[in-house]
N, C-alpha and C positions, 0 to 999 in steps of 0.2 A: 423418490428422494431428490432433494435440489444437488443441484453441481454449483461446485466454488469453485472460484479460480482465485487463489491466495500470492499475492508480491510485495513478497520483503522485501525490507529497507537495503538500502544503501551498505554497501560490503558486507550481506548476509547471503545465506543460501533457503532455497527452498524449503530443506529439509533442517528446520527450526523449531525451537517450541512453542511457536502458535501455531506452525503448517501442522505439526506434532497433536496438539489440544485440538483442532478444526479436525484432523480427521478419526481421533478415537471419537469426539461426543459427532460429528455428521457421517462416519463413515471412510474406511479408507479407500472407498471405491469415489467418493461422491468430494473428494477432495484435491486438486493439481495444484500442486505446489513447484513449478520451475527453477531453476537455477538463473537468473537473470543475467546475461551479459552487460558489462558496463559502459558500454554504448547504449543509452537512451534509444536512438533509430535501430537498435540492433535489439534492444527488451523489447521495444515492440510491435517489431516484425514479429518475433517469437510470441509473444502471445498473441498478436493479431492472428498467426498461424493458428494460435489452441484453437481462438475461439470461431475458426471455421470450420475447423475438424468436428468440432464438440459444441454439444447445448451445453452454454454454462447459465446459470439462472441468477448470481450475483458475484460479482468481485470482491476480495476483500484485501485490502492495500497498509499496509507499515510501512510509515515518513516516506519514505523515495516512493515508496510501492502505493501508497496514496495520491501521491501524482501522478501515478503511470494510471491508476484507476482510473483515476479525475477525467484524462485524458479518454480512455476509452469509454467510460460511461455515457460520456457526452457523443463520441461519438455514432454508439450503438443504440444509447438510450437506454443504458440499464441501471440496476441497481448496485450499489456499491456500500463497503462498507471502509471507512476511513478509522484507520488508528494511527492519532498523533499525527497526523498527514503532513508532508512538507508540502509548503505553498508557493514558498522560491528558491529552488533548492540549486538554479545557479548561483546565491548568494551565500545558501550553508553551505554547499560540498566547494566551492571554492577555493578555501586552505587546503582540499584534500585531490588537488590533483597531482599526479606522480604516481610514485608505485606502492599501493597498498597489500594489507593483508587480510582475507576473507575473516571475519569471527567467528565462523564456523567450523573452519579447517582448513587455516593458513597458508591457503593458497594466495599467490602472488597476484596481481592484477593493476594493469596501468589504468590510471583514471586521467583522462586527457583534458587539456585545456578546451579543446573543440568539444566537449561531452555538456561543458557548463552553455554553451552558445545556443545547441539542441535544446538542452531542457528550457531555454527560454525563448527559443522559436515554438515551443512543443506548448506552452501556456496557454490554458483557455479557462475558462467562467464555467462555474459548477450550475446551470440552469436547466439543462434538458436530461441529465441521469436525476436518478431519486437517490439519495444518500441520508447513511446514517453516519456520524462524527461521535468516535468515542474518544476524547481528549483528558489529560490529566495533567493538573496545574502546576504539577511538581515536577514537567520537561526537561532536564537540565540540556539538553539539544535543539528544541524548536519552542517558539514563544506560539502556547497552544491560542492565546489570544488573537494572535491572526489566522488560526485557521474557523474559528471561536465566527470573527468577523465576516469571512468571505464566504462561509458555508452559513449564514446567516438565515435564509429564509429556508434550511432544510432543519431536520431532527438534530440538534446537537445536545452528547451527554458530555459534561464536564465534571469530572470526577480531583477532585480537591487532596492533592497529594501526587502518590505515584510518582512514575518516572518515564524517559521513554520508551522503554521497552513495554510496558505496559503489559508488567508479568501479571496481572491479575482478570486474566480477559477471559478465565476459566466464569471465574460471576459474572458474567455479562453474556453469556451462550446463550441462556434462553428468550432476552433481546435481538438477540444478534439472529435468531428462527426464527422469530417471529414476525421479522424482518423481511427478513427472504420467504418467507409466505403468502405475504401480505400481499 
């Protein structure tokens, strides 16, 4: 069975209902879902760590966590799967530096001025990982249309409605195999 490495978005936690959905239909053995630090250079330390420990066989990234993919995929050369991906997300998370609250379990967390500076040192071009873009045009958080643009010569699904949580990711599972199969 494949191994995923799944990285929520932006003030989520690991233990989410897509890490949640990913591992009843793949397995809860075949699924790592981390708690991300919010230090950009400190998430991915951390999963740079996983994926030395661990064969993971595809990434799969929400808004923040799809640029952390982006970033790895290219590096390693793998496959990734993007939901809703942020593309510049020193420009969305930018109102939200200072001291937040996890959505998951209100824990406190400083999100710093220097954190926005990393994720835009950390930018690179979706060219040498294989990705799949599941997008939904009813984003109230990121205009799917650029990520629509810059994932342009890979698989993009654009799904007409939705939101960004992209609670419907339950119908797109057997995409999402056949995917990492492939």
């Amino acid at each position: 069975m494949s191994k995923i490495l799944y990285l929520h978005g932006f003030a989520s936690c690991g233990e989410g209902n897509k890490s949640l959905l990913l591992k009843s239909y793949f397995g809860a053995d075949n699924v790592i879902a981390p708690d991300l630090p919010p230090s950009p250079i400190d998430a991915l330390a951390l999963l740079e760590e996983i994926l030395s420990s661990t064969k993971i066989d595809c990434l799969v990234g929400s808004s923040l966590g799809g640029y952390y993919a982006t970033i790895l995929a290219e590096k390693y050369r793998m496959k990734a799967i993007l939901l809703n991906p942020s593309t510049r997300p020193w420009e969305t998370l930018a109102a939200y530096t200072g001291w937040q609250k996890r959505f998951c379990d209100e824990e406190v967390f400083e999100f710093k001025p220097v954190y926005l500076e990393q994720l835009k040192m950390l930018q690179t071009a979706p060219d040498k990982g294989r990705y799949l873009l599941l997008l939904q045009s009813g984003d109230e958080v990121l205009d799917y249309a650029k990520a629509q643009s810059l994932y342009n010569t890979h698989k993009v699904i654009v799904e007409y409605g939705g939101n960004h949580r992209f609670e419907n990711l339950d119908e797109y599972l057997s995409m999402v195999e056949k995917f990492i199969n492939k």
